[in-house]
N, C-alpha and C positions, 0 to 999 in steps of 0.2 A: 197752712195747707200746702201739701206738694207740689208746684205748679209745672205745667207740661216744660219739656228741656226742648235744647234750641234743635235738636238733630232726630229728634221722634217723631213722627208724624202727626199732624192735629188731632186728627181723627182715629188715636192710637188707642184700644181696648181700656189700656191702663186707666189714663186721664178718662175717659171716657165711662166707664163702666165699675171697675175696680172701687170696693170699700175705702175711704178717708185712711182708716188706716193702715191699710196694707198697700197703700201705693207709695210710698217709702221703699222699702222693703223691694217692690215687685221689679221698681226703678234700680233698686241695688244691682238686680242679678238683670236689667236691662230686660226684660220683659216689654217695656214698651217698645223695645227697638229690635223686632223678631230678624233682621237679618243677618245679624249674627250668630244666632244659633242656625240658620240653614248653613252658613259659609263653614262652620264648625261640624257639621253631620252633614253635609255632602260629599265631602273628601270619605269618610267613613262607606258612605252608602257605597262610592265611585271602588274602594277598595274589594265590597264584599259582591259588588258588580264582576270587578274583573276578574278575580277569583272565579264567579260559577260563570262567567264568560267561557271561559280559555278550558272550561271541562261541556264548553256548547250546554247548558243550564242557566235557568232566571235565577237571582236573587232570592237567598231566602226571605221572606216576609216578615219573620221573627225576629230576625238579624236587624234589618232595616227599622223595626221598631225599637230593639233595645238600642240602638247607639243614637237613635232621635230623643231619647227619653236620657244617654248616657250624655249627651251631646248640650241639651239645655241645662244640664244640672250644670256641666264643668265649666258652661259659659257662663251658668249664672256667678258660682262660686269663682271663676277667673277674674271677673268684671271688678268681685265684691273686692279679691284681692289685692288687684290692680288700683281700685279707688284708695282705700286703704295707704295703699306705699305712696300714691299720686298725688293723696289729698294737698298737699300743700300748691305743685303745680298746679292742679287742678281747680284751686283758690284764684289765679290769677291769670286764667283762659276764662274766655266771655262764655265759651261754647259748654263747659266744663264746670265753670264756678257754681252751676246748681246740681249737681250732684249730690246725693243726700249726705255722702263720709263729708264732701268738699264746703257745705255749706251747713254743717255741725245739725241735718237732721237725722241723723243715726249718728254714735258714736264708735268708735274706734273701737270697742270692746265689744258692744256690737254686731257691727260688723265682721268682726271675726267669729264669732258665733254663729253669723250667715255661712260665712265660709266652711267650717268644721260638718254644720249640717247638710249644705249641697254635696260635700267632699264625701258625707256618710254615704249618703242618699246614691248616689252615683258609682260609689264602692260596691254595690249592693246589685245594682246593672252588670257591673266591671264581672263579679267573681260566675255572674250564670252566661259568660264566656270559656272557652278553651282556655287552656293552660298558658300557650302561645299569646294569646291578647291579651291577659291579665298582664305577664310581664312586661307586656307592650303598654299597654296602660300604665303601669305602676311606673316606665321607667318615663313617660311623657309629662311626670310633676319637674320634673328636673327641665324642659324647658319653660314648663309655665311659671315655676317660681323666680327664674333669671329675669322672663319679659319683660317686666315691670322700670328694671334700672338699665337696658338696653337704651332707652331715649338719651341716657345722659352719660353713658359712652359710645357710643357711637350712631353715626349718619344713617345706618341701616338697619332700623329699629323693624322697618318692613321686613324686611329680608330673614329675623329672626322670631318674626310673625308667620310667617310661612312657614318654617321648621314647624313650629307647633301648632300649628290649626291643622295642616296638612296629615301630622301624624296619624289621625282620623285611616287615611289611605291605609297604611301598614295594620294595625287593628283592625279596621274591617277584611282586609285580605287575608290576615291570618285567621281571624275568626270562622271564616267561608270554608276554610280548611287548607288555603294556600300554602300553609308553614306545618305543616303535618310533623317535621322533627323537631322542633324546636322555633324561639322569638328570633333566630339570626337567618331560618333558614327561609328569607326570604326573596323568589326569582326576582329578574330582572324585569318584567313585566310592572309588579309591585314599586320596586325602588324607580324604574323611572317613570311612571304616573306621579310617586311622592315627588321626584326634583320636577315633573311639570308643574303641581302644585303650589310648589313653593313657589314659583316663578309666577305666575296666577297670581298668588296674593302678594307676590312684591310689589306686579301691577295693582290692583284694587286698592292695596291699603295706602299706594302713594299717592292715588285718585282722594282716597279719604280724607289724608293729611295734608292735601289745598287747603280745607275748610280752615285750618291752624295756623298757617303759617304765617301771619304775621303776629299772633299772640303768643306763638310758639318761639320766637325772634328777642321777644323781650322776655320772655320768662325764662332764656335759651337752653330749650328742649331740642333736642337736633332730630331730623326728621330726613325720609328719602326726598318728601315736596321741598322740602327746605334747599337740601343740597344740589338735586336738579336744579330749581328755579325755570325758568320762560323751558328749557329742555324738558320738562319734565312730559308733557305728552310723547314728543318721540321715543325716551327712553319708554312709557308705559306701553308705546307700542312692540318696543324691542324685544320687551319683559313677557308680553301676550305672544310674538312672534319666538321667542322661544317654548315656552311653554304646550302651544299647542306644535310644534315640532317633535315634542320629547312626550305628548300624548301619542303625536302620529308613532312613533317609535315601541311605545308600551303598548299599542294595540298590535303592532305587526310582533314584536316578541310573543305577545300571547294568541297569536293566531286567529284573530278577530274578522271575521266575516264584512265586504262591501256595502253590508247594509248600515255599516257603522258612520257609514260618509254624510248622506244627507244631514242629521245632527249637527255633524261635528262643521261642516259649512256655515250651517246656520249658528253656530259658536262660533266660528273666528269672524262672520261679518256684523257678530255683535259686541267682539273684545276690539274689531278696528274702528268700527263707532265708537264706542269707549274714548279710544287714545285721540281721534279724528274731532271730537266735541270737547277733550278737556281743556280747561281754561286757568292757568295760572290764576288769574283773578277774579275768578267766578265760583264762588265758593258754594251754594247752591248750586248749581248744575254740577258741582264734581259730588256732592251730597246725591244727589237722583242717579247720575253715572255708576256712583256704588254699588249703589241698591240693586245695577238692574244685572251684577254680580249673582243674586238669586236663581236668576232665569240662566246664566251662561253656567253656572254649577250646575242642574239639571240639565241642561242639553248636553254634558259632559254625561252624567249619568245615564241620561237616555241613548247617546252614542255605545256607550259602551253594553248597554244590556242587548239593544238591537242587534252588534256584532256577534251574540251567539248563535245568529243564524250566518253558517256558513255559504249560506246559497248565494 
């Protein structure tokens, strides 16, 4: 039987509710651990925000659905892919070693048969976008297929996390109609919301990679918690402290209204909690610290829909 992993929540639908045999499977594309597909379709939502922003208009509604529905497929199928190439490390991290590729209950053939089918599935969201997104989609396999051996060249496996979760940004901007000539012609508004992002999730994912670092150490997987070490809070403050800079910056480019402030307050006095609570050695509390990444991606989203009121 599949037994709940160390970083799901108890009380997760999966374990909980889900058929004997599809909780396999549900665990492959991470389904028990829903924050990352919000951290994956936020960035998306934040893009097709700024977009009808900066023409004073909400969010399409439509929009916001296909890239949630585009958003869990390519997490689920990232996740499968990543176990797949990972399985072996993933054999020899406590946090890790029951993963269904990791711990031989799906097989490797499999498993790529998960992937092929979310990839279909998700292709099928992708093409009832604009012209501009599709290409924007289609050229983002190109950083998800690299992610995976990022850990084992180099210390900033975060960093090239961000590249790709963020991408989400550019897609949904163009989609809203941001990129009216083409996938390159994307304002300044756009590209710096995407390098806030990235910056976002170099913080968050090096809050993550506490929970590893000392199985990470022997199995040597190199990590940004890793090369920090005891620094690693200040930098994730630095990380936050740029980020929402280069948000301050993407909203005045697009002309975003004062009502975009109160949010975005309550976003940086919850990313300086973040760096203010983590604990090199606390590997549960930088686990809950992640999480609460959910709510600081929405108040990003909600800053920015509010600034289309210019008053």
């Amino acid at each position: 039987m599949s037994a709940p992993l160390p970083d799901a929540a108890p009380a997760n639908w999966v374990d909980r509710y889900a058929p004997g045999a599809l909780k396999p499977w549900l665990k492959l594309g991470r389904f028990d651990r829903p924050t990352g597909i919000w951290l994956l379709m936020l960035p998306g939502w934040q893009g097709v925000a700024l977009a009808a922003a900066a023409r004073g208009a909400w969010p399409n509604p439509r929009l916001l659905v296909l890239l949630f529905l585009g958003a869990g497929l390519m997490r689920a199928a990232g996740c499968a892919y990543n176990d797949i190439v990972d399985r072996d490390l993933d054999a020899s991290v406590a946090r890790t070693a029951g993963r269904p590729v990791a711990s031989g209950e799906i097989g490797v053939p499999a498993a790529s048969a998960f992937v092929i089918v979310c990839c279909l599935a998700s292709l099928l969201v992708l093409v009832s976008l604009n012209r501009p997104s599709i290409v924007l989609g289609i050229a983002s396999l190109a950083l998800v297929a690299v992610y995976p051996f990022m850990k084992r060249i180099t210390w900033w496996p975060q960093a090239w996390l961000g590249l790709t979760f963020n991408w989400g940004v550019l897609i949904g901007f163009a989609a809203a109609g941001g990129a009216p000539s083409g996938p390159l012609d994307l304002s300044a508004p756009a590209l710096l919301l995407y390098a806030a992002g990235v910056f976002w999730t170099l913080g968050y994912d090096t809050i993550y990679a506490v929970q590893d670092m000392e199985d990470d150490a022997l199995a040597g997987v190199k990590s940004s918690a890793r090369r920090l070490g005891a620094a690693a809070p200040a930098a994730v403050l630095g990380f936050y402290l740029v980020s929402l800079a280069l948000d301050f910056l993407a909203w005045k480019a697009a002309g975003l209204g004062m009502l975009s402030l109160p949010p975005a307050v309550l976003l940086a006095g919850l990313l300086a909690w973040q760096g203010l609570r983590l604990r090199p050695d606390d590997p549960l509390r930088a686990l809950a610290l992640f999480k609460s990444n959910t709510l600081a991606g929405l108040l990003l989203f909600a800053a920015i829909v509010a600034g289309h009121w210019r008053a």
